[in-house]
C-alpha positions as CSV (number, residue, x, y, z in Angstrom):
1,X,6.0,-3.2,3.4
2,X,3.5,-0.9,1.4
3,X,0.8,-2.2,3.4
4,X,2.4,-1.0,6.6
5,X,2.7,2.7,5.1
6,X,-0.8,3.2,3.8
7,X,-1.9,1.6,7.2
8,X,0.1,4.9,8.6
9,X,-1.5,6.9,6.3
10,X,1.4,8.1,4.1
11,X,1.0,9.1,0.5
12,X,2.6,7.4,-2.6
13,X,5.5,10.2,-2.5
14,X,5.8,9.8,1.3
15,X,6.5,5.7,0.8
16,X,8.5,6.3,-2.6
17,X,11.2,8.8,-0.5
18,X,10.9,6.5,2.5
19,X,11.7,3.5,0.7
20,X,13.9,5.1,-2.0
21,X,11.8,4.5,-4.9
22,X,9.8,6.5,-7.8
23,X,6.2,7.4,-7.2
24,X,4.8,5.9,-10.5
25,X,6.8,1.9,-9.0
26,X,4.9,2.9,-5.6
27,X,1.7,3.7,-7.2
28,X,2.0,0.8,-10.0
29,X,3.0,-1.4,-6.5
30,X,-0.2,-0.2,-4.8
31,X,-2.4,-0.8,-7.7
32,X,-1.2,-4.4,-7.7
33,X,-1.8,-4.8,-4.1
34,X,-5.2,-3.5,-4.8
35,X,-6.2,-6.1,-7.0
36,X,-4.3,-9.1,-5.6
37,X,-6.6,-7.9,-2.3
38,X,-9.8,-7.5,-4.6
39,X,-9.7,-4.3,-2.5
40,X,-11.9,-1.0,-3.0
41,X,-9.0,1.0,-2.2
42,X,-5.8,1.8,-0.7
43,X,-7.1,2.0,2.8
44,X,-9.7,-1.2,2.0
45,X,-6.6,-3.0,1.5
46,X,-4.6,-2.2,4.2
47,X,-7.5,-3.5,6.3
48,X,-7.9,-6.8,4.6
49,X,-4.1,-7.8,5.4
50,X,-4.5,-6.8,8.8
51,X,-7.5,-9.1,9.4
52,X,-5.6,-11.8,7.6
53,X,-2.7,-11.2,10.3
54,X,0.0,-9.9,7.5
55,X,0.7,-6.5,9.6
C-alpha cells in the first residue's frame, strides 16, 4: 500500500495521516521497501514494483 502512495507522490506525513500511522513507522516502512527493492530511492522503488506488476 506504501508503494501506491509514493507512486501518487505523497510525502511520508501525507501516507502516515492517510493510513493512520506515525511518520518515523512510514519512513522506517519506506526505508525497508527501499532495500528489499535494492531501490535508489523512494520514487526508484515505486517503479520497480510497477514493472514487476505489484501496482
Amino acid at each position: 500500500m506504501f508503494l501506491r502512495e509514493i507512486g501518487e507522490g505523497l510525502s511520508s506525513k501525507e501516507i502516515a495521516t492517510k493510513l493512520y500511522l506515525s511518520n518515523g513507522t512510514v519512513r522506517n516502512y519506506t526505508s525497508i521497501i527501499i532495500e528489499k527493492l535494492v531501490a535508489e530511492n523512494r520514487f526508484d522503488a515505486w517503479k520497480k514494483a510497477v514493472d514487476k506488476g505489484w501496482i
